[in-house]
N, C-alpha and C positions, 0 to 999 in steps of 0.2 A: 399508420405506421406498420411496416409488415415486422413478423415476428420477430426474424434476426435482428433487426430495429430494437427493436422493445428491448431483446436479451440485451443486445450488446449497451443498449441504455442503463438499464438496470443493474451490470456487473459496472459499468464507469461509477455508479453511484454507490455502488458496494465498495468500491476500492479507496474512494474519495474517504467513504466514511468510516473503511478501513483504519486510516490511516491517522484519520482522526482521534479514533477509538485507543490506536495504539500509542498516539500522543498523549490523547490524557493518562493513558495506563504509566506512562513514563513519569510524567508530571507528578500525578496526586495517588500514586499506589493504586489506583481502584484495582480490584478483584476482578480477574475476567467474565465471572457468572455474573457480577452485578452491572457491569461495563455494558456485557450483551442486553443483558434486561434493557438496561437503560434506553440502548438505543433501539433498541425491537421498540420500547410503547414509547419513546419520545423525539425520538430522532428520525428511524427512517422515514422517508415519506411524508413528513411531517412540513409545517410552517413554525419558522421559530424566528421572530424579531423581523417579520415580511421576508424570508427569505425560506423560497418553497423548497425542501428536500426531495429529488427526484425518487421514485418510488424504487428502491434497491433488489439486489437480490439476495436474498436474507443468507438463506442456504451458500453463500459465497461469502458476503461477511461474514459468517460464523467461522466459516473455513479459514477466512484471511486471517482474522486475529486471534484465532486458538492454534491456528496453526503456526502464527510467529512466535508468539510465545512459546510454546509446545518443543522450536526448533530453534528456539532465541540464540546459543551458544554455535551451531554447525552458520545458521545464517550470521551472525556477526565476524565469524573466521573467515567464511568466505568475503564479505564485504573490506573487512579489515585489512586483506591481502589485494585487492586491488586498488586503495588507498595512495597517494603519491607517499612517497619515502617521505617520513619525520610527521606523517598525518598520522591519527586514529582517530576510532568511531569517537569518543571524546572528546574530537573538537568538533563535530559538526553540528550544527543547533538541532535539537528536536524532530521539528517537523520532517528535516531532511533525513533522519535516522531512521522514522516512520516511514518515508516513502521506499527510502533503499534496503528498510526489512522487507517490509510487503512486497514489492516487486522482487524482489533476491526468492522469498518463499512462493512466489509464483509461477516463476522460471524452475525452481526446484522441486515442487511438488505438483501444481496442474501442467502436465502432460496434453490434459485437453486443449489449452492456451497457446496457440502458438507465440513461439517467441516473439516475434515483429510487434504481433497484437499486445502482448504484455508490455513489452516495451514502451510502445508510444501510450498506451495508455499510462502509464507512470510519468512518463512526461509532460501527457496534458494534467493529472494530479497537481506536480512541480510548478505549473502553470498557476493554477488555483493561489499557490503559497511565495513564488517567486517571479523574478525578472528572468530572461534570457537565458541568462551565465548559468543558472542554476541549471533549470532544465537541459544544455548541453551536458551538464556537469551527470545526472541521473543516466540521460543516453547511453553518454560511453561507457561509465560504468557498470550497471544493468545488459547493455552490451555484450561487456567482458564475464560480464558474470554466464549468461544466457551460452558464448562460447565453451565455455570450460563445463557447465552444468549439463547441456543437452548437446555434445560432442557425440 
């Protein structure tokens, strides 16, 4: 596997477990120093229930979810204004609030990431957690967001 290989492997699986990270944070309050812990000695790269965790890039998951958090209020106004009229972040389940912070803070803050790249990676995440509709649904939105943020 040539390097870019690896990296861009590595960052899919930081983003996946992003997202996850940010899910439980939502869920059961955990502390984000205890969250990271967590998943630094148990989750990245790990085997958990025959299910291999691809070896991540830590240094990016760290960024992903300190950095949602960090910016929790600026990414939920942005997200919240491209919402159809009579929606908010409040009706969407969970996972899907996790995927459209972390990508919303991706498009917003890695500059390195280009957009497209960000993009579809959020919608193979969506993949992981959903059917079809859903991931359309991340696309356009993340999309719109990506227009209005790196303008």
């Amino acid at each position: 596997m040539s390097r870019t290989a690896a990296r861009t492997k590595a960052r899919a699986a930081a983003r996946l477990a992003a997202v996850q990270a940010l899910y439980q944070h939502e869920m059961e309050g955990t502390a984000i120093p205890v969250l990271l812990h967590e998943f630094h000695q148990h989750r990245l790269g790990a085997t958990i229930e025959d299910v291999e965790y691809a070896e991540a890039d830590v240094t990016f998951f760290d960024d992903l979810v300190t950095g949602v958090t960090a910016r929790a209020g600026e990414i939920d106004t942005l997200v919240e204004a491209k919402l159809s009229t009579g929606w908010t972040l409040e009706r969407l389940d969970k996972p899907m609030k996790a995927i459209l912070r972390a990508g919303t803070y991706e498009l917003l803050a890695r500059a390195d990431v280009p957009v497209g790249a960000a993009i579809s990676s959020y919608v193979d995440v969506a993949h992981a957690f959903y059917q079809k509709r859903e991931a359309g649904f991340v696309n356009g939105l993340l999309d719109a967001i990506g227009k209005q943020v790196r303008a």
